[in-house]
N, C-alpha and C positions, 0 to 999 in steps of 0.2 A: 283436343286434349286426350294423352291416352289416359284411358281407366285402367287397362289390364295391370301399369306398373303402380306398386303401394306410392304417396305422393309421401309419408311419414314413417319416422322408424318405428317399429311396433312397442308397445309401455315395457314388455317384457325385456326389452335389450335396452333399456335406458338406466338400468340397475347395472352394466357394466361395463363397468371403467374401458377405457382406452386403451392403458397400460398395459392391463389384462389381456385382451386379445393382442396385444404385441408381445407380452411377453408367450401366448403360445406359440407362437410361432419362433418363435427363443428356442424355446425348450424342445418344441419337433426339428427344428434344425440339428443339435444335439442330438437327439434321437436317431434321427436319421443317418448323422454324419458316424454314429455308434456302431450302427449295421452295417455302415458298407463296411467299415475299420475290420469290423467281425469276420464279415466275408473275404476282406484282402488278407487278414490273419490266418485264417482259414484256410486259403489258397495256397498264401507262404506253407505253411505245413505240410500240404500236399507234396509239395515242390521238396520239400527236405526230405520227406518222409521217401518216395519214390525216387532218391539220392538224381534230380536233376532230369530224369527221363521224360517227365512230361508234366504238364502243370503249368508251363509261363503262357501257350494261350490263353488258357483257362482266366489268369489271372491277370493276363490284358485285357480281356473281354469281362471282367468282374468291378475295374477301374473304370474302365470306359463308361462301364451301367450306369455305377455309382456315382458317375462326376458328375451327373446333370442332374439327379434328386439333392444331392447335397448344395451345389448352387442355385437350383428354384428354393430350398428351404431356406438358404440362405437370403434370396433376392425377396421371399415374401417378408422377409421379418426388415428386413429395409426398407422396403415400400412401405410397410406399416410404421416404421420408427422416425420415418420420413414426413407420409402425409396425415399420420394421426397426430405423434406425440409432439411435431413443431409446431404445431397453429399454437396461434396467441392465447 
């Protein structure tokens, strides 16, 4: 038997909800998918502002970042909507 892992949740995380921690992860998905929007917004501007000269690296390389924090915050809040909030 290991000891090193807790065998119980501790009393202090038994005061909240399920929900709760699914919906943060709601909410930083949003958050998240905010920022990139910012930063693609951001780029687009550059790109107008400097009338087309340079800028669509930039802002290939700013999509690209953004697409895999916006689907991990995505995929966490699924995993949680999944194995938390469907059990019986």
């Amino acid at each position: 038997m290991n000891t090193l892992l807790p065998t119980r949740e501790p009393s202090w995380m038994n005061s909240i909800a399920s929900s709760t921690i699914c919906q943060y992860f709601y909410i930083m998905f949003f958050v998240v998918a905010f920022f990139a929007g910012l930063v693609v917004l951001m780029d687009v501007y550059t790109i107008v502002m400097s009338r087309g000269r340079r800028g669509y690296d930039m802002l290939f390389r700013s999509i690209l970042t953004f697409v895999i924090p916006v689907v991990n915050a995505l995929f966490l809040y699924l995993l949680c909507a999944r194995s938390i909030l469907s059990k019986p």
